[in-house]
N, C-alpha and C positions, 0 to 999 in steps of 0.2 A: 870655331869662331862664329862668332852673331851672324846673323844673314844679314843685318841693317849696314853690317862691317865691312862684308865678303864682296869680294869681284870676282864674280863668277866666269870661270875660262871656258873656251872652246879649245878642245882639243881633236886631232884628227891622226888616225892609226890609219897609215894603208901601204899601198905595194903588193908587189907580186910575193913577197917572202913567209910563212908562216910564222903566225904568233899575235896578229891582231884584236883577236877575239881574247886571245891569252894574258895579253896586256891592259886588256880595258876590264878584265875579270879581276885580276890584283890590283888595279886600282880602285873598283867597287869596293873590294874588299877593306880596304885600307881605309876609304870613305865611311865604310860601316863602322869600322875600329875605332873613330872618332866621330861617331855619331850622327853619323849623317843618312838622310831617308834617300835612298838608292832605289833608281827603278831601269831595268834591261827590258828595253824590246829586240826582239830579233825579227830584222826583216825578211831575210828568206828561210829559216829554219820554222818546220809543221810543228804543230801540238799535235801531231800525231804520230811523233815519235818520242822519244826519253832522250836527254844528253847530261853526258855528267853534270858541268858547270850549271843543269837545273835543279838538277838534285840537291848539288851540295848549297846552291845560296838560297834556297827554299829554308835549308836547315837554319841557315845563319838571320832568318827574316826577310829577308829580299825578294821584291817581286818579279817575277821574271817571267814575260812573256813570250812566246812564239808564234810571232802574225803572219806567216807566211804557209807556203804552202809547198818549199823544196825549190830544188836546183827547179832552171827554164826550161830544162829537155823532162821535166816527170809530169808535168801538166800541158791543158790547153795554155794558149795565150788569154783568151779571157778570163779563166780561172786566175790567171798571176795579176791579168788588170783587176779584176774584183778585188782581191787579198793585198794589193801596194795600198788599193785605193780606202782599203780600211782601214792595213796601216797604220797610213799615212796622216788618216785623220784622228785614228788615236795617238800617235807620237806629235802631233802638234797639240791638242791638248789639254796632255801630258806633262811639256814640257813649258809651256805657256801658263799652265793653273798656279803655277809656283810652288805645289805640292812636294816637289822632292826637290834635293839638293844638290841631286847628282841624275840626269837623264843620259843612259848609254842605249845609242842609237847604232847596234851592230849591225853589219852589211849594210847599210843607208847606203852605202858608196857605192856597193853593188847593185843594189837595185837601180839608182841612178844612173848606171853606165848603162842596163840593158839596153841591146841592139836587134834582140831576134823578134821585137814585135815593140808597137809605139808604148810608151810609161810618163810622156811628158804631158798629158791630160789628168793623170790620174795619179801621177807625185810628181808637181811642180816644181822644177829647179827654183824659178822663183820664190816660191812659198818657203821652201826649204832656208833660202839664204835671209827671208825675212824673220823666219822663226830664230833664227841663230842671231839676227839684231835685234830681236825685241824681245828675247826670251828675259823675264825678270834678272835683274841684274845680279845676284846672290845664283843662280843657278849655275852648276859645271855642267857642259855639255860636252859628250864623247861621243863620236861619231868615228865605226868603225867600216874597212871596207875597202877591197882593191879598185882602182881607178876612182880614185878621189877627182870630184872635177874641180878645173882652175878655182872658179869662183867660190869652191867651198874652203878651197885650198887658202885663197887668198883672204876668205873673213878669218882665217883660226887663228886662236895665238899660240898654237903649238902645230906641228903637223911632225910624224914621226912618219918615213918611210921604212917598211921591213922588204929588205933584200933577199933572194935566196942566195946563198953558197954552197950548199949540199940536202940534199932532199933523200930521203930511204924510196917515193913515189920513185924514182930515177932507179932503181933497181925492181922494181917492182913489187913493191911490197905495198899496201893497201892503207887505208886510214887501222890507225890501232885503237883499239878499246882504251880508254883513259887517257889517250893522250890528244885526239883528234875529235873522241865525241864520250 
C-alpha cells in the first residue's frame, strides 16, 4: 500500500511468556514480502555476539542492529547508561526520518523497566511515548519487551501479552541453539 494511504500502527509484544522477539521477526518478514523497508534495533542484545534471526534477515536484506551491550548483570551500570543512551538516540531517529516502513523496537520494554541502576535520563519514557505520537503517519511501529509500561501500553493499537504455560528453563535445560538465539 502507498505510504500517502497507510496508517501506520503501533504495536506492542510483551509478557512474561516466550515468543516476543519471535513474533515481531515473522511480522518483519511478512512486511518484507510485501515490500516494505524493515529496520530491527535490539535494545539489549551486543554486536558482539551472532544470533540467528541476524543472520538470517541480513540474508533477506534487513537491517538489523545490536545497540546494546547484554543482560544488566554482564556490565557496569554506566556501560548500559552509555549504550540505552545511544540507542536511544539512534531508534528515535530512525523511526522519526520516515526512512522505513516498519521500525521494530525489540526489548525497548525491557530496557524501560530497568531497576538495578537509574535509565530515566538517558531513555526517556517521555520521549519514547512522544516518538510513538509523532512518528510519521505511514510508519508501523513494533515495540517488543517484558513489562511493557501503562503509558506505552495505553498509546498502542494493538498490545499482545505472551503467557508462559510450560517452559523446558523449568526443568533445566538451557537457551537452545536455533530456537532461543
Amino acid at each position: 500500500m502507498e505510504r500517502e494511504k497507510r496508517q501506520g500502527m503501533t504495536l506492542v509484544y510483551t509478557g512474561d511468556g516466550k515468543g516476543k522477539t519471535t513474533a515481531a521477526l515473522g511480522l518483519c518478514v511478512r512486511a518484507v514480502g510485501r515490500g516494505y523497508k524493515v529496520l530491527v534495533l535490539q535494545f539489549i542484545k551486543s554486536p558482539e555476539r551472532t544470533y540467528g534471526e541476524q543472520i538470517a534477515l541480513e540474508r533477506l536484506g534487513v537491517e538489523i542492529r545490536q545497540l546494546g551491550i547484554g543482560f544488566t548483570w554482564t556490565k557496569t551500570p554506566d556501560e548500559h547508561r552509555a549504550a540505552l543512551a545511544k540507542a536511544w538516540a539512534v531508534a528515535k531517529e530512525s523511526v522519526l526520518s520516515g526512512d522505513y516502513d516498519v521500525v521494530i523496537l525489540d526489548e525497548l520494554n525491557n530496557a524501560l523497566a530497568i531497576e538495578r541502576f537509574p535509565v530515566a535520563d538517558v531513555l526517556p519514557l517521555a520521549e519514547v511515548l512522544d516518538v510513538m505520537r509523532n512518528r510519521p503517519h505511514y510508519v508501523h511501529l513494533l515495540i517488543t519487551g517484558r513489562s511493557a509500561k501503562p503509558e506505552v501500553i495505553e498509546l498502542a493499537d494493538l498490545v499482545t501479552e505472551m503467557s508462559p504455560v510450560k517452559h523446558y528453563y523449568e526443568d533445566g535445560i538451557p537457551a537452545v541453539f536455533g530456537i532461543e538465539y
